[in-house]
MDTraj code that builds the backbone (N, CA, C; nanometers):
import mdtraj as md
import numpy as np

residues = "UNK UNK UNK UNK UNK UNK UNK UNK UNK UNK UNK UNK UNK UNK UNK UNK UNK UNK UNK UNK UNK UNK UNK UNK UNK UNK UNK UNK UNK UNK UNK UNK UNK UNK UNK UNK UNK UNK UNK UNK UNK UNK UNK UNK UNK UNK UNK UNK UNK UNK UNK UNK UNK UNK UNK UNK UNK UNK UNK UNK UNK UNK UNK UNK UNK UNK UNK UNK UNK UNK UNK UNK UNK UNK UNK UNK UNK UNK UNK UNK UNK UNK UNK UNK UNK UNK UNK UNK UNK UNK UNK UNK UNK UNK UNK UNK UNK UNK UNK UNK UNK UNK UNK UNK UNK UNK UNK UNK UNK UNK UNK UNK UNK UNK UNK UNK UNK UNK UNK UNK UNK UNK UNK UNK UNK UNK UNK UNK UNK UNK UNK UNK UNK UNK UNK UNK UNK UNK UNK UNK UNK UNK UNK UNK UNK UNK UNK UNK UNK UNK UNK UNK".split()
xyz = np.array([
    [15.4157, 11.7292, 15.4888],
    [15.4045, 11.8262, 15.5959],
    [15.4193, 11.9663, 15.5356],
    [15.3226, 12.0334, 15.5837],
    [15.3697, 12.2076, 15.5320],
    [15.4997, 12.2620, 15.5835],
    [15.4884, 12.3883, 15.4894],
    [15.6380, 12.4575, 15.5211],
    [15.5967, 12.5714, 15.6538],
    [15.4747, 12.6315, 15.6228],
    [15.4249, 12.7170, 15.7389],
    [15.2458, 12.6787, 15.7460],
    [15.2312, 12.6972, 15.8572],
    [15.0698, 12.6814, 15.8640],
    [15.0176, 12.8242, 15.8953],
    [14.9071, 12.9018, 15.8335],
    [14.8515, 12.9847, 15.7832],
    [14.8099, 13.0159, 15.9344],
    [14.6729, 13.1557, 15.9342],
    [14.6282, 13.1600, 16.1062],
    [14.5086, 13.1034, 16.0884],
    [14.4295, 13.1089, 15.9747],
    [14.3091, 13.0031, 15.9401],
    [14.3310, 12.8672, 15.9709],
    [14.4364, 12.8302, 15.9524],
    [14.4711, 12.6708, 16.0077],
    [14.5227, 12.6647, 16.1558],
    [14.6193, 12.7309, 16.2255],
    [14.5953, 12.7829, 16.3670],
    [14.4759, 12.7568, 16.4384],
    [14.4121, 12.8748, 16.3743],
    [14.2596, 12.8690, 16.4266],
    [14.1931, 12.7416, 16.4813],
    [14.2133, 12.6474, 16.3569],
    [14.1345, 12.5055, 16.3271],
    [14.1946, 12.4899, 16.4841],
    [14.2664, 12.4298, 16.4657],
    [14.3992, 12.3808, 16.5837],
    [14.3732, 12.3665, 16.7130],
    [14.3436, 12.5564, 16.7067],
    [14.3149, 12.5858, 16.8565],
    [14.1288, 12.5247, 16.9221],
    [14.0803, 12.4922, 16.8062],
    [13.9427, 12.4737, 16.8520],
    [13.9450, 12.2691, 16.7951],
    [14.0161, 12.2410, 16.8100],
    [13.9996, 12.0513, 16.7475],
    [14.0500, 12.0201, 16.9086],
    [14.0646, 11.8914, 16.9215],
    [14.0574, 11.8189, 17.0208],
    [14.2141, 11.8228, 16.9871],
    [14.2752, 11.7303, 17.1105],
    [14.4219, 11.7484, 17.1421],
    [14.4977, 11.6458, 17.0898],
    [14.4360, 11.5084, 17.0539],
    [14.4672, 11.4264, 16.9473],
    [14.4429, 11.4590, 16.8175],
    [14.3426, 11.5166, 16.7625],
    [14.3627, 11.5857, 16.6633],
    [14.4538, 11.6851, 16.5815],
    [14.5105, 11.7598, 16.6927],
    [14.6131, 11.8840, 16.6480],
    [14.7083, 11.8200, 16.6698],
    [14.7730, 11.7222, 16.6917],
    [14.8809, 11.6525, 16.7109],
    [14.9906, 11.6987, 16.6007],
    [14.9566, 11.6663, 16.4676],
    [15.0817, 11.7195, 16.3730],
    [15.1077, 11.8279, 16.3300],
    [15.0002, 11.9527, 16.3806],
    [15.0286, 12.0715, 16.4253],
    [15.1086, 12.1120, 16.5269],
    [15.0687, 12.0844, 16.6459],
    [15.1623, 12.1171, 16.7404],
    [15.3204, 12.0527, 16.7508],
    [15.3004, 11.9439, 16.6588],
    [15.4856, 11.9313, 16.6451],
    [15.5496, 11.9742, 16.6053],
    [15.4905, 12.0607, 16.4867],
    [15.5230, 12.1514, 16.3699],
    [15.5642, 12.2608, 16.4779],
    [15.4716, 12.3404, 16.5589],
    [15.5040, 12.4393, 16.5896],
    [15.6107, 12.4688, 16.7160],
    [15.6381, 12.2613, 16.7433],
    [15.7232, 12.2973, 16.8739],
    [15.8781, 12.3129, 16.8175],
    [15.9126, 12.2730, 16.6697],
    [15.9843, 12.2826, 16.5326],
    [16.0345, 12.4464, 16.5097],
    [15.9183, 12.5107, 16.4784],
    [15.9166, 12.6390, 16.3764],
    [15.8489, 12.7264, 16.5104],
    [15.9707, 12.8487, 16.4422],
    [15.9652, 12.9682, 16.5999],
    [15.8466, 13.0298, 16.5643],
    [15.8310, 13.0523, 16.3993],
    [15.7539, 13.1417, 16.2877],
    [15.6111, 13.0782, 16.3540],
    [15.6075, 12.9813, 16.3317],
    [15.4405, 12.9416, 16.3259],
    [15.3987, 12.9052, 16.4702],
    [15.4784, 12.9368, 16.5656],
    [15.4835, 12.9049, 16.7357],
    [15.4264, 13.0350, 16.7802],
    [15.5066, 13.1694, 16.7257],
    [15.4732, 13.2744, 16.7196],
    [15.3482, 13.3763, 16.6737],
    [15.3216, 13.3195, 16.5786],
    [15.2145, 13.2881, 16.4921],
    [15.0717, 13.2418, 16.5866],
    [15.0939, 13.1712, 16.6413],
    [14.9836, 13.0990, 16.7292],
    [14.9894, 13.1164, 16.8793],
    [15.1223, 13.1800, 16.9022],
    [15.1121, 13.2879, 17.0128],
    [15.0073, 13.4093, 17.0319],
    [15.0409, 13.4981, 16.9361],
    [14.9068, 13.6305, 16.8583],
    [14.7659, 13.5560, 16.8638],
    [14.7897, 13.4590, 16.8115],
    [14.6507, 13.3821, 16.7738],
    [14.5420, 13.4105, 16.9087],
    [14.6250, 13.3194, 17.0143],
    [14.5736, 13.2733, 17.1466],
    [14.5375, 13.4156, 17.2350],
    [14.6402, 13.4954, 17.2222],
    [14.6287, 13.5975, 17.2793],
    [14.5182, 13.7001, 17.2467],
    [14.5097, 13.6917, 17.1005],
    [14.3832, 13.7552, 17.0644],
    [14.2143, 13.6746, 17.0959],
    [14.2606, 13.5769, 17.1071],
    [14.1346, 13.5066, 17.1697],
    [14.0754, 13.5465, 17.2915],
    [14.2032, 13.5160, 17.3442],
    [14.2054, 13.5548, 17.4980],
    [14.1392, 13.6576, 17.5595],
    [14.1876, 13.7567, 17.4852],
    [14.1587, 13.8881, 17.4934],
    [14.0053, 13.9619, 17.4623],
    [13.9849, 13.9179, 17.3568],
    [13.7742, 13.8501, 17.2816],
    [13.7280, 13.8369, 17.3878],
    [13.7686, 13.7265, 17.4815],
    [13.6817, 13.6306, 17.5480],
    [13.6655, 13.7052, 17.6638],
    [13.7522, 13.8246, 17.7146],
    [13.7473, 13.8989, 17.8437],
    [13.6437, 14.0043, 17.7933],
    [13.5511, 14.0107, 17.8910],
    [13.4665, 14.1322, 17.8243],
    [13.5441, 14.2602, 17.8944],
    [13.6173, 14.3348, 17.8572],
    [13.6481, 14.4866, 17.8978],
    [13.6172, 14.4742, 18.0786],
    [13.7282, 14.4262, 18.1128],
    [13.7776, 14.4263, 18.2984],
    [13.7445, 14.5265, 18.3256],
    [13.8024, 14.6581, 18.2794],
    [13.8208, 14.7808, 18.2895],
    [13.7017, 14.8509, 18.3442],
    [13.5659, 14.7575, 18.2860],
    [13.4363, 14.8705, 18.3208],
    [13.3559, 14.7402, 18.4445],
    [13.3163, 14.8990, 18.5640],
    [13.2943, 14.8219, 18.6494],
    [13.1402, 14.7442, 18.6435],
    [13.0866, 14.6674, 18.7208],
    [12.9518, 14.6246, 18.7640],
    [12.8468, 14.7011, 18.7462],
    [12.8830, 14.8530, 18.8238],
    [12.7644, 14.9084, 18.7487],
    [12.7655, 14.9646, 18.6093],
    [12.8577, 14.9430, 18.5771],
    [12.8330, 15.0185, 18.4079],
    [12.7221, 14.9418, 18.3120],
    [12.7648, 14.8237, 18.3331],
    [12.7003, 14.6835, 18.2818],
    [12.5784, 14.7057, 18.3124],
    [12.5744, 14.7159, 18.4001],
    [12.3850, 14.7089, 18.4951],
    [12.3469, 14.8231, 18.4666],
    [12.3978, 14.9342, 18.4117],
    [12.3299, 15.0881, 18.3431],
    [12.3371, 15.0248, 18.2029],
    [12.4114, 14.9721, 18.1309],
    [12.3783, 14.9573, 18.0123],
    [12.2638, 14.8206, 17.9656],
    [12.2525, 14.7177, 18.0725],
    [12.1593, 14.6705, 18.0669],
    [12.0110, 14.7139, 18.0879],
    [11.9918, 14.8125, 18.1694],
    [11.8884, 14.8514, 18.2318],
    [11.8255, 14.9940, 18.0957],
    [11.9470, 15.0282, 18.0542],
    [11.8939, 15.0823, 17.9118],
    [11.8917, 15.0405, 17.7863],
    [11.9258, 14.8897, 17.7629],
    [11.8726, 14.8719, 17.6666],
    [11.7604, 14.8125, 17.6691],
    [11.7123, 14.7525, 17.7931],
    [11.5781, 14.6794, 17.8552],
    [11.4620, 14.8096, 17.8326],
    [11.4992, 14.9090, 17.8550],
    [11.4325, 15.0429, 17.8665],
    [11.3693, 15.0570, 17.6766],
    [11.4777, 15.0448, 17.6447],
    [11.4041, 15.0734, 17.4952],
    [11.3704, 14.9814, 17.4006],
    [11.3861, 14.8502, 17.4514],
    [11.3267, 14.7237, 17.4314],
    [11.1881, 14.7550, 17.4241],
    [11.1143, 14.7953, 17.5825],
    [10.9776, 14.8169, 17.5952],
    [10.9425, 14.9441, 17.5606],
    [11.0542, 15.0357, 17.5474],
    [10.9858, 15.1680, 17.4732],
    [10.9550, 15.0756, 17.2970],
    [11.0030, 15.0686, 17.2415],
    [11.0042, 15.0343, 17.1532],
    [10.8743, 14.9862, 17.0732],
    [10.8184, 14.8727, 17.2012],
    [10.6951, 14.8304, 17.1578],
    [10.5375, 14.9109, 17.1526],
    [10.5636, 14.9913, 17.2257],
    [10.5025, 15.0630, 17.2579],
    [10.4676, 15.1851, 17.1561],
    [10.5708, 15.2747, 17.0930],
    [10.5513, 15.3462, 16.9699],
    [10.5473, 15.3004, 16.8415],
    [10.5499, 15.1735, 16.8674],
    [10.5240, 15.1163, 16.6877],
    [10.4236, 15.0827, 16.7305],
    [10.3087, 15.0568, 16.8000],
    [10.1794, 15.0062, 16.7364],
    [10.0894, 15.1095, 16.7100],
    [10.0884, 15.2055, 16.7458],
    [10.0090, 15.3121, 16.7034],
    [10.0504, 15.3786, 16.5336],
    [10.1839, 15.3742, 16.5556],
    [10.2387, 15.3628, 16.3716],
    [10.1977, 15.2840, 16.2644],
    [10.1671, 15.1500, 16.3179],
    [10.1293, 15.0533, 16.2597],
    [9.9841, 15.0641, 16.2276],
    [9.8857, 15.0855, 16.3077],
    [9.7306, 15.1555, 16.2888],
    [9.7087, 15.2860, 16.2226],
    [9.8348, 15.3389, 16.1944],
    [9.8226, 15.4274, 16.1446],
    [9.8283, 15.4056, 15.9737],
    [9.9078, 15.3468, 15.9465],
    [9.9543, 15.2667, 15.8197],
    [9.8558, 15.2188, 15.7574],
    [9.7585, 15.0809, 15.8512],
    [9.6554, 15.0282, 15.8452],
    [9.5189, 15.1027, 15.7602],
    [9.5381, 15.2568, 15.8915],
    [9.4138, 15.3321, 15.8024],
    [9.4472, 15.3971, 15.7250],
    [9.5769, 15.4308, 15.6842],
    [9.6227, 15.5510, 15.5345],
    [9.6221, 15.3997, 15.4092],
    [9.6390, 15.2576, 15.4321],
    [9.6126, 15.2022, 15.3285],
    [9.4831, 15.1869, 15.2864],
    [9.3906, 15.1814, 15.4021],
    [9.2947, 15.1457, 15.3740],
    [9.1805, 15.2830, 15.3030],
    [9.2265, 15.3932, 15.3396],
    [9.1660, 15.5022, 15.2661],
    [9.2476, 15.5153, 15.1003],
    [9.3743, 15.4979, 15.1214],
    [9.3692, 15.5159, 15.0040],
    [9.3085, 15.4044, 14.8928],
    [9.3116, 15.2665, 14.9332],
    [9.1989, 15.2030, 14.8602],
    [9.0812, 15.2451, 14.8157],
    [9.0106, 15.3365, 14.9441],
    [8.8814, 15.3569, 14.8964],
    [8.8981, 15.4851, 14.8150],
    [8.9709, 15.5826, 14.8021],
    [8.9983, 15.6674, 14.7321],
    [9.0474, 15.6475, 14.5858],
    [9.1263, 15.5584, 14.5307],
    [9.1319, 15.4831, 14.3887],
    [9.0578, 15.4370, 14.3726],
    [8.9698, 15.2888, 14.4706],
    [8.8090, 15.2669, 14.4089],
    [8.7242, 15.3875, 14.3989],
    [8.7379, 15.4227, 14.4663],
    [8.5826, 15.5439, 14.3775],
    [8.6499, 15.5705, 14.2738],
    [8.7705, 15.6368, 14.2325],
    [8.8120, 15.7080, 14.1440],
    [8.7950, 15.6698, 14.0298],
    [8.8192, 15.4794, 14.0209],
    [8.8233, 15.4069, 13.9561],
    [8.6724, 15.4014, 13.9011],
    [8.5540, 15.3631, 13.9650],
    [8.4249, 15.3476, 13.9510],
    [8.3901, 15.4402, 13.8802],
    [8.3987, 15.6087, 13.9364],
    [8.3674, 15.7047, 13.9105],
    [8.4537, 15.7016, 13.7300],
    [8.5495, 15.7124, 13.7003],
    [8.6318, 15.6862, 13.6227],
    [8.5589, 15.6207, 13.4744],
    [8.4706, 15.5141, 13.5011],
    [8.4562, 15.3935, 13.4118],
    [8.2565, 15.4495, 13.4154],
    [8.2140, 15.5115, 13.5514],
    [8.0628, 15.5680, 13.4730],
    [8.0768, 15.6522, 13.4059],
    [8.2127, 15.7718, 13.4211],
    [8.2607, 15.8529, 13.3230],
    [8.2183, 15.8399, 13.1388],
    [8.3275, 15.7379, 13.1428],
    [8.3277, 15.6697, 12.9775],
    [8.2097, 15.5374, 12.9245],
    [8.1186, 15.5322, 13.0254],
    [7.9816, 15.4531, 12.9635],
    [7.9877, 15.5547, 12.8660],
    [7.8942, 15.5456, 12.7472],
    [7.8852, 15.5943, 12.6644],
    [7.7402, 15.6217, 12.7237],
    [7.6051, 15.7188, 12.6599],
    [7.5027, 15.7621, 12.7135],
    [7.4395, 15.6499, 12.6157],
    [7.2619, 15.6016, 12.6386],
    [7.1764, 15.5258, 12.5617],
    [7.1641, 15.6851, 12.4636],
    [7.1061, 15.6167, 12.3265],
    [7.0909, 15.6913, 12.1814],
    [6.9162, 15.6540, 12.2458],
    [6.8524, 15.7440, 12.1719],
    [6.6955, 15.7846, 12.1756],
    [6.6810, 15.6664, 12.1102],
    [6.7270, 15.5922, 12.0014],
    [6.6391, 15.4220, 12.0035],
    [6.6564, 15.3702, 12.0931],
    [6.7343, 15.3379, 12.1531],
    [6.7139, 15.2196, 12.2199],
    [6.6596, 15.2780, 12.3674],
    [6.6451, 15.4154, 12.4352],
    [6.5551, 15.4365, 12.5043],
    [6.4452, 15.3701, 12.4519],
    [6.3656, 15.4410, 12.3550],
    [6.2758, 15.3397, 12.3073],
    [6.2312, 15.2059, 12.2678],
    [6.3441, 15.1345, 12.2453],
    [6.2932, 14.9538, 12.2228],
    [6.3006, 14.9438, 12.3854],
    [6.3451, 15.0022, 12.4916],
    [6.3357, 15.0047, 12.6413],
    [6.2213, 14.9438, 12.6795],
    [6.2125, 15.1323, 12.6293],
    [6.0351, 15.1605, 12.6818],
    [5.9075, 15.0547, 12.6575],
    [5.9168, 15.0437, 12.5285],
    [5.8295, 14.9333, 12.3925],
    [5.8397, 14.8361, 12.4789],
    [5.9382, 14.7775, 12.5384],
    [5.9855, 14.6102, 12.5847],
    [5.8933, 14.6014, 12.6807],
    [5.8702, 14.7188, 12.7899],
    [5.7722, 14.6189, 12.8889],
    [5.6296, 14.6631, 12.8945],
    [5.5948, 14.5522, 12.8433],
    [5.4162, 14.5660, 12.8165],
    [5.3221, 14.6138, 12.9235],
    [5.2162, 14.6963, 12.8650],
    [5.1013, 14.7456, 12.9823],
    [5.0767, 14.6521, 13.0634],
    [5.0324, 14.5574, 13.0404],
    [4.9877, 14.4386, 13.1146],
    [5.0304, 14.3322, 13.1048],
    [5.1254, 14.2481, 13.1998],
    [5.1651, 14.1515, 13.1984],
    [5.0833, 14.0607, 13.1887],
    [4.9861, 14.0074, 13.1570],
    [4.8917, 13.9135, 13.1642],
    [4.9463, 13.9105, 13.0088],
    [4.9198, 13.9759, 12.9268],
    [4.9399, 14.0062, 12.7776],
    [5.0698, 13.9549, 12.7167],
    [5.1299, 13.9099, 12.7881],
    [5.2646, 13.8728, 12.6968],
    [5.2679, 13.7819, 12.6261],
    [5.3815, 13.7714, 12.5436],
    [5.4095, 13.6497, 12.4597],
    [5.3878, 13.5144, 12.5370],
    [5.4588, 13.5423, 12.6286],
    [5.4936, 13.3769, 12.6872],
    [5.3653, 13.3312, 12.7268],
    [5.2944, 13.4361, 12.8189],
    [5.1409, 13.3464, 12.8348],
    [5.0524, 13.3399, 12.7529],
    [5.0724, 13.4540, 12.6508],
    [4.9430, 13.3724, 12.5937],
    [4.9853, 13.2392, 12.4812],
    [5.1673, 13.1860, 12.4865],
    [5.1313, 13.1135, 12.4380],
    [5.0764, 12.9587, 12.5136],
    [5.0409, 13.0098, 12.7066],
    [5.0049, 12.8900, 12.7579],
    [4.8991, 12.9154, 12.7906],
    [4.7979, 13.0503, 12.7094],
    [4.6518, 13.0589, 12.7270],
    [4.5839, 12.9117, 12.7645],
    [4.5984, 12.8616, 12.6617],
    [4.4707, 12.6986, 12.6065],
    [4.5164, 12.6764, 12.7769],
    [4.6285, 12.6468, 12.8624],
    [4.6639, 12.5019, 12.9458],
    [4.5783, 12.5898, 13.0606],
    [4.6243, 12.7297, 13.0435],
    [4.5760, 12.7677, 13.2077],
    [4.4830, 12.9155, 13.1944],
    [4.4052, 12.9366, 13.2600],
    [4.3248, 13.0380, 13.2453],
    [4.3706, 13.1352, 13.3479],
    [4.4679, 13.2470, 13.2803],
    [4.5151, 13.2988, 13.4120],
    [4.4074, 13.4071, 13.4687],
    [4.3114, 13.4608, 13.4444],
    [4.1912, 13.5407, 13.4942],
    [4.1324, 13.4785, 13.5622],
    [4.1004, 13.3003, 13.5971],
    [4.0485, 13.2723, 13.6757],
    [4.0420, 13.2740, 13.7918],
    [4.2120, 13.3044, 13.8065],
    [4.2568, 13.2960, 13.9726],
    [4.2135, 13.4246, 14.0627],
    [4.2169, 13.5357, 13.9880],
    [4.1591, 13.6754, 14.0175],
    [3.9772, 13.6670, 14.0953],
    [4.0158, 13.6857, 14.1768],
    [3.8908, 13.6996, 14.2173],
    [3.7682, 13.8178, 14.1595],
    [3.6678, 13.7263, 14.1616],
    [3.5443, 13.8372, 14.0857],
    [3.5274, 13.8579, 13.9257],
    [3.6253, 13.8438, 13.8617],
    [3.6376, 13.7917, 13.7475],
    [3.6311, 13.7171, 13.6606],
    [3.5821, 13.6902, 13.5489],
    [3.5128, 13.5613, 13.4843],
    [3.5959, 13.5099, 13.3915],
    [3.6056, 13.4073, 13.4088],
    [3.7218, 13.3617, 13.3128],
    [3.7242, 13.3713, 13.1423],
    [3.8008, 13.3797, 13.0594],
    [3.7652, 13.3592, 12.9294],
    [3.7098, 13.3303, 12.8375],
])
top = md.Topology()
chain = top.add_chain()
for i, resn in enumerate(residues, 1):
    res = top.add_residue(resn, chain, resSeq=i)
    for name in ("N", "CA", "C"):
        top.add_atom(name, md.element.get_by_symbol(name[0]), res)
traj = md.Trajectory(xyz[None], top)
């Protein structure tokens, strides 16, 4: 058996069932200290559990009726904040992408005058003329399909 029981163990006490606290409360019908002890206890409970007597009916019903008040104020000025947010993120996205884009055509390096030229060279006067068909001249006669024109 303990010598004193703490107010954390009190506590327990006061909230267990009445067979449960049994070797508590013998203790305390024993000891003035820990009777006393759990006197304060109860009383401070007690006291918790009363909401403020003191303030009447309508105080309650004004302080309900204003916090109901800014409940729905409430909802009301954040969504326009929130769209607002929406479009300052969304510009500043597009403001780093360009920057970014703009940024990177910056540092392309420019084409050198050869390779303008193997460019230029690359696409032939006449596509009929290329490598690839004439190496399928023999299979297909592509002038034939041309109207008015005589084939090869």
């Amino acid at each position: 058996m303990k010598e004193h029981y703490s107010e954390a163990d009190l506590l327990e006490t006061h909230y267990t069932q009445p067979g449960e606290s049994m070797p508590v409360m013998m203790h305390l019908a024993q000891c003035s200290e820990c009777a006393a002890k759990y006197d304060r206890l109860e009383r401070k409970l007690r006291e918790a559990a009363v909401c403020h007597p003191e303030k009447h009916e309508a105080f309650w019903a004004a302080q309900r009726a204003t916090i109901m008040a800014r409940i729905r104020d409430a909802g009301r000025t954040r969504r326009p904040l929130a769209g607002f947010r929406l479009a300052a993120a969304v510009l500043l996205g597009v403001v780093f992408g360009t920057a970014l884009v703009y940024r990177n055509e910056q540092n392309r390096p420019a084409p050198t005058a050869a390779v303008q030229q193997i460019q230029l060279d690359a696409v032939p006067v006449d596509l009929w003329e290329t490598e690839e068909l004439r190496e399928f001249g023999g299979v297909v006669e592509w002038e034939s399909w041309i109207e008015g024109e005589e084939s090869l």
